[in-house]
NUDREN-965078 format. One record per residue (C-alpha): z, x, y; residue number from 1. Coordinates in nm, 3 decimals, decimal comma, always signed. Example, Ala and Ser with C-alpha at 12.3 -4.5 7.8 and 13.67 -1.06 7.14 Angstrom:
<recs>
{rec {+0,780; +1,230; -0,450}; 1}
{rec {+0,714; +1,367; -0,106}; 2}
</recs>
This chain:
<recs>
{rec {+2,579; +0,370; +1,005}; 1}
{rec {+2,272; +0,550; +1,203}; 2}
{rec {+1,932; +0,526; +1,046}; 3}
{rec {+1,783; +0,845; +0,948}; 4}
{rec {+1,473; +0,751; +0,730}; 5}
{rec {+1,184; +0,570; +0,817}; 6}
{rec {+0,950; +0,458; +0,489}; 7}
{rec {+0,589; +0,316; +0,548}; 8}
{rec {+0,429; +0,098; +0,312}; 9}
{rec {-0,004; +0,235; +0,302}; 10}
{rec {-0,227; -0,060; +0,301}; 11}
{rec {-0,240; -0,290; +0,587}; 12}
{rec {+0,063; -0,098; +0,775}; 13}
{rec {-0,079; +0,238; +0,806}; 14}
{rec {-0,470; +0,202; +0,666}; 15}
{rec {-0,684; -0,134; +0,722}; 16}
{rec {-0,696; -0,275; +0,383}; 17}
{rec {-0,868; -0,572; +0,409}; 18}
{rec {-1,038; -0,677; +0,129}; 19}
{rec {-1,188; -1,040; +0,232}; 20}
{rec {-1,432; -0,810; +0,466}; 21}
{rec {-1,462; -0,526; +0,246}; 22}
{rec {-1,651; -0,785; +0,031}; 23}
{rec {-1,849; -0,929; +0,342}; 24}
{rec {-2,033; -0,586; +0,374}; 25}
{rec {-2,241; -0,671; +0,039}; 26}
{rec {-2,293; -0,993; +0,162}; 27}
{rec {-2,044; -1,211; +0,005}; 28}
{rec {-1,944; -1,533; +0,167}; 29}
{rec {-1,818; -1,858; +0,158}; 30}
{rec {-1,766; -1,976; -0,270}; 31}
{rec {-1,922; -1,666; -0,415}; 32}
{rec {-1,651; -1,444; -0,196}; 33}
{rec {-1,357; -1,615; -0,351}; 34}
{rec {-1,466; -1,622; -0,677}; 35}
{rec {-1,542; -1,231; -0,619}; 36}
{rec {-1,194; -1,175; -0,479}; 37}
{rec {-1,030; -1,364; -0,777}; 38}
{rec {-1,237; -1,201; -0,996}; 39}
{rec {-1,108; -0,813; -0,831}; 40}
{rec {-0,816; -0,828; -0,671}; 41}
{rec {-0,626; -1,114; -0,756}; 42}
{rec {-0,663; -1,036; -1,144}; 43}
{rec {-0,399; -0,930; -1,340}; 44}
{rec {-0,591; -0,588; -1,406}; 45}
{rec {-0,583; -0,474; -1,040}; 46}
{rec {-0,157; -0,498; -1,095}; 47}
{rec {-0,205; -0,268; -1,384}; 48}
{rec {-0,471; -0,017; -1,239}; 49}
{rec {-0,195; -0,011; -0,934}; 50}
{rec {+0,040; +0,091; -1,213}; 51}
{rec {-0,212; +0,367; -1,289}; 52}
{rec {-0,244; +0,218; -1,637}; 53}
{rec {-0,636; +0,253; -1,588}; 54}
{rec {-0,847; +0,485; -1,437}; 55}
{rec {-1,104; +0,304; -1,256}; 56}
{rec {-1,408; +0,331; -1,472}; 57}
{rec {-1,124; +0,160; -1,770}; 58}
{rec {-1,083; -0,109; -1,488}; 59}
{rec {-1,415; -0,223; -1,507}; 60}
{rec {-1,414; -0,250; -1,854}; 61}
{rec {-1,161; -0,456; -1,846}; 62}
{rec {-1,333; -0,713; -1,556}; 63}
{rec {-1,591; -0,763; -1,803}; 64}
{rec {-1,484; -0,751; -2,109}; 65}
{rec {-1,166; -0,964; -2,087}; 66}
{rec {-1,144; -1,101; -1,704}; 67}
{rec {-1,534; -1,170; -1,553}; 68}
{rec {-1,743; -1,124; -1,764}; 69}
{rec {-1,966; -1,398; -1,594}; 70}
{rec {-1,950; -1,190; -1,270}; 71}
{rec {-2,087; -0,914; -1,439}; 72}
{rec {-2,356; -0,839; -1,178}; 73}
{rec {-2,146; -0,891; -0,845}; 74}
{rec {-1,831; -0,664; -0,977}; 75}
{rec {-2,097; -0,382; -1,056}; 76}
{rec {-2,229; -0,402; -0,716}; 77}
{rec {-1,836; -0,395; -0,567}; 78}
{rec {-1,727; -0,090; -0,782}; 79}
{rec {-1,970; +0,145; -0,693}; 80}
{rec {-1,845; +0,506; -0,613}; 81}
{rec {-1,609; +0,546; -0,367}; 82}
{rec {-1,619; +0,186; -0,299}; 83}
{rec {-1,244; +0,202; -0,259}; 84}
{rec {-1,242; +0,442; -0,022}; 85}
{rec {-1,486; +0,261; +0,201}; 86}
{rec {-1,203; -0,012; +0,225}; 87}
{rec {-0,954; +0,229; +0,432}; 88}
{rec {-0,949; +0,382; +0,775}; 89}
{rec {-0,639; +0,478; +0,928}; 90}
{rec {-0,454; +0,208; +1,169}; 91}
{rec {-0,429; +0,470; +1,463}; 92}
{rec {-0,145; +0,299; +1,636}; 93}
{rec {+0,069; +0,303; +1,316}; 94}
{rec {-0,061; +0,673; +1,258}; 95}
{rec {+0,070; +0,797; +1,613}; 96}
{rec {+0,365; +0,585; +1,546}; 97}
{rec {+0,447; +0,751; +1,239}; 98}
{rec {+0,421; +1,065; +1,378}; 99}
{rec {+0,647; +1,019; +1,659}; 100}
{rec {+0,891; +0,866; +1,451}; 101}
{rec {+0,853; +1,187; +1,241}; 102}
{rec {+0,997; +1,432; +1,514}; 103}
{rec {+1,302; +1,254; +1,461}; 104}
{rec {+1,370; +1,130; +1,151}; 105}
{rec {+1,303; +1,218; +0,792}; 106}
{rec {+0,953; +0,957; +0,677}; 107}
{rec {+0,846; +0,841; +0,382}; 108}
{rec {+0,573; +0,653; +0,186}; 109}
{rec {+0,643; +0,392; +0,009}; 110}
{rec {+0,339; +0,207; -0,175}; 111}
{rec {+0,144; +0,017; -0,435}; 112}
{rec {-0,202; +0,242; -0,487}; 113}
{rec {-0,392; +0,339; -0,749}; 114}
{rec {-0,465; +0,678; -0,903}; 115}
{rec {-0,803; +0,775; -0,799}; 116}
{rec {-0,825; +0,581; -0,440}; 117}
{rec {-0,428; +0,754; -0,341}; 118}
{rec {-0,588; +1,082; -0,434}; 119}
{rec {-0,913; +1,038; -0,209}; 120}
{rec {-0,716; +0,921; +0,068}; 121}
{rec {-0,496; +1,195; +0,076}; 122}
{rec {-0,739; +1,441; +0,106}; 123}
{rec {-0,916; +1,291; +0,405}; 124}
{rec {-0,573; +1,149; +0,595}; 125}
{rec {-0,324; +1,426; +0,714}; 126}
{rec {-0,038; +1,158; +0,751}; 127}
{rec {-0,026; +1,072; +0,382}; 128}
{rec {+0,051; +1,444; +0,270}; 129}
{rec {+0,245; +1,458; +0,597}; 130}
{rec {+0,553; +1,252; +0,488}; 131}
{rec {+0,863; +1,402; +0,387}; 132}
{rec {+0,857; +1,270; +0,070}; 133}
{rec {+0,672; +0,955; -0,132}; 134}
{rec {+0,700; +0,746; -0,411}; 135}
{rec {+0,357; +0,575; -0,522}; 136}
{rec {+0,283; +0,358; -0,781}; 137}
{rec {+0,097; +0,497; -1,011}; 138}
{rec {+0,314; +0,780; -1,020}; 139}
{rec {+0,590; +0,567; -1,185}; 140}
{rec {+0,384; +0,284; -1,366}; 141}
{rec {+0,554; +0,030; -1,166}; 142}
{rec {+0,439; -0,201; -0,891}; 143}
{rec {+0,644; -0,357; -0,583}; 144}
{rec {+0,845; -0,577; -0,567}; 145}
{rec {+0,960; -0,436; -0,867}; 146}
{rec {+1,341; -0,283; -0,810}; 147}
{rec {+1,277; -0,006; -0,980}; 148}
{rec {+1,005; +0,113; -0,761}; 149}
{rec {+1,261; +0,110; -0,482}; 150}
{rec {+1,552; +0,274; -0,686}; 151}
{rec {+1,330; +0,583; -0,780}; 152}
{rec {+1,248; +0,634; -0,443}; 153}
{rec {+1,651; +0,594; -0,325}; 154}
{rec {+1,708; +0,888; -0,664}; 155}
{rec {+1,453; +1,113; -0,571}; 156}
{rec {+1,545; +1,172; -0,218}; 157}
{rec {+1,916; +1,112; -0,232}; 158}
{rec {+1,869; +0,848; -0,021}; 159}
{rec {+2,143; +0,552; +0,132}; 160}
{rec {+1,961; +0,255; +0,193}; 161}
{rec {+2,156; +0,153; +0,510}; 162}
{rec {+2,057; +0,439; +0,652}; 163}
{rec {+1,662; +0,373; +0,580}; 164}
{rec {+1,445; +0,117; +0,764}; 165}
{rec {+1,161; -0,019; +0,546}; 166}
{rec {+0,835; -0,157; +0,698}; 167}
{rec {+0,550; -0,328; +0,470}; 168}
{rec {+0,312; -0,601; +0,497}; 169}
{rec {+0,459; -0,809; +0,227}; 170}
{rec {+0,743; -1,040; +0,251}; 171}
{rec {+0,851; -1,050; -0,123}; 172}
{rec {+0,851; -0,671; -0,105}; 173}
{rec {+1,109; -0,661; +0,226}; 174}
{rec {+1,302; -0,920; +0,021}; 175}
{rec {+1,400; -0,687; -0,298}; 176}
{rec {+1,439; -0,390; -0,014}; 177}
{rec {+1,688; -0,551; +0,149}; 178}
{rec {+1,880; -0,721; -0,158}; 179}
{rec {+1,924; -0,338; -0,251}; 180}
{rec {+2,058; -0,288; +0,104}; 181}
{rec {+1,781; -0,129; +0,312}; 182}
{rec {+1,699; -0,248; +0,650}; 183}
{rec {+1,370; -0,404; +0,691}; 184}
{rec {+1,057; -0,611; +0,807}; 185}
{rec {+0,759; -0,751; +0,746}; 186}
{rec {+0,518; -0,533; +0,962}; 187}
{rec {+0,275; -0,719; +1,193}; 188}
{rec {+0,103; -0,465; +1,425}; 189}
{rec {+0,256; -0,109; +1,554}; 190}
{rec {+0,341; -0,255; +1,841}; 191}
{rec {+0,566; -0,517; +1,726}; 192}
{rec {+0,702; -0,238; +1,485}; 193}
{rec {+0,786; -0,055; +1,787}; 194}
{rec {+1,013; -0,352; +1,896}; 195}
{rec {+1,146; -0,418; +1,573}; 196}
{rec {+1,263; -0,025; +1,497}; 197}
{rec {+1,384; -0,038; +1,865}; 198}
{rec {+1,634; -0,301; +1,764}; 199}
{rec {+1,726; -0,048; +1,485}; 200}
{rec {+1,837; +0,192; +1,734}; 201}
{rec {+1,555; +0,393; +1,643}; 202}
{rec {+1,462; +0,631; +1,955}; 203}
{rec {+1,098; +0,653; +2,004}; 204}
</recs>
């Protein structure tokens, strides 16, 4: 069967995302940076404000009431306004990609983002409100690799997952995509995409 959707994880596929150097830029390093990043973004709040069950003055409540409260100073300093959005500038090669795939096929957004940040980005980046359709998760209140993240997306759009290829940064999440019979990798750089929609059949 011929592929006729393309769907594009956001972070790290079609907007830098990194977060290890987002935290460099207020001078975290070494100790202090992973204790920072533990404390942010690999606590179990940052899941839930992905699952827009906070909005993002509710998620630093919750670092310092219940998850750092010892960190209380150097979260502050992170979460300032629109410190989000100072994470994220578009990856142009993905971006042109995208848009080239877009003359031909049908494209679509699949992602884990938060309420506030999604928003903000889609104002300033023409591709996100560009796609033919989206499913993000704080929309839904669920996260990937969640199944159900995928199976909304497949309902909404009428979609056959043979006929979709699926590119995101995350392994675990190209693992569920493919158990519910989507084609898919683990995206690297746009021009390895290239390559790996190319053996697809996709027509670029």
């Amino acid at each position: 069967m011929s592929i006729k959707n393309i769907i594009f994880d956001i972070g790290r596929v079609l907007l830098h995302f990194d977060k290890p150097e987002f935290l460099r830029t207020f001078g975290f390093e070494g100790e202090e940076l992973e204790k920072v990043n533990r404390a942010i973004f690999l606590n179990p709040a940052w899941d839930d404000y992905d699952r827009g069950l906070y909005e993002t003055d509710e998620l630093l409540r919750q670092y310092l009431s219940k998850c750092a409260p010892s960190l209380e100073k150097e979260i502050r300093k992170v979460l300032c306004d629109g410190w989000f959005f100072d994470m994220m500038s578009p990856i142009d090669e993905t971006v042109k990609l995208f848009w080239e795939l877009k003359k031909r096929y049908s494209v679509y957004l699949l992602s884990n983002f938060p309420k506030e940040p999604y928003e903000r980005c889609e104002k300033a980046f023409d591709f996100l409100s560009g796609a033919d359709g989206k499913v993000i998760s704080y929309e839904i209140g669920l996260i990937k690799p969640d199944e159900g993240i995928y199976q909304i997306l497949i309902e909404k759009y009428g979609l056959r997952p043979e006929e979709c290829v699926f590119m995101d940064d995350t392994k675990e999440n190209i693992e569920t995509a493919r158990k519910l019979g989507f084609n898919g990798f683990v995206f690297s750089n746009a021009d390895d995409a290239r390559k790996q929609l190319e053996n697809y059949g996709i027509i670029l």
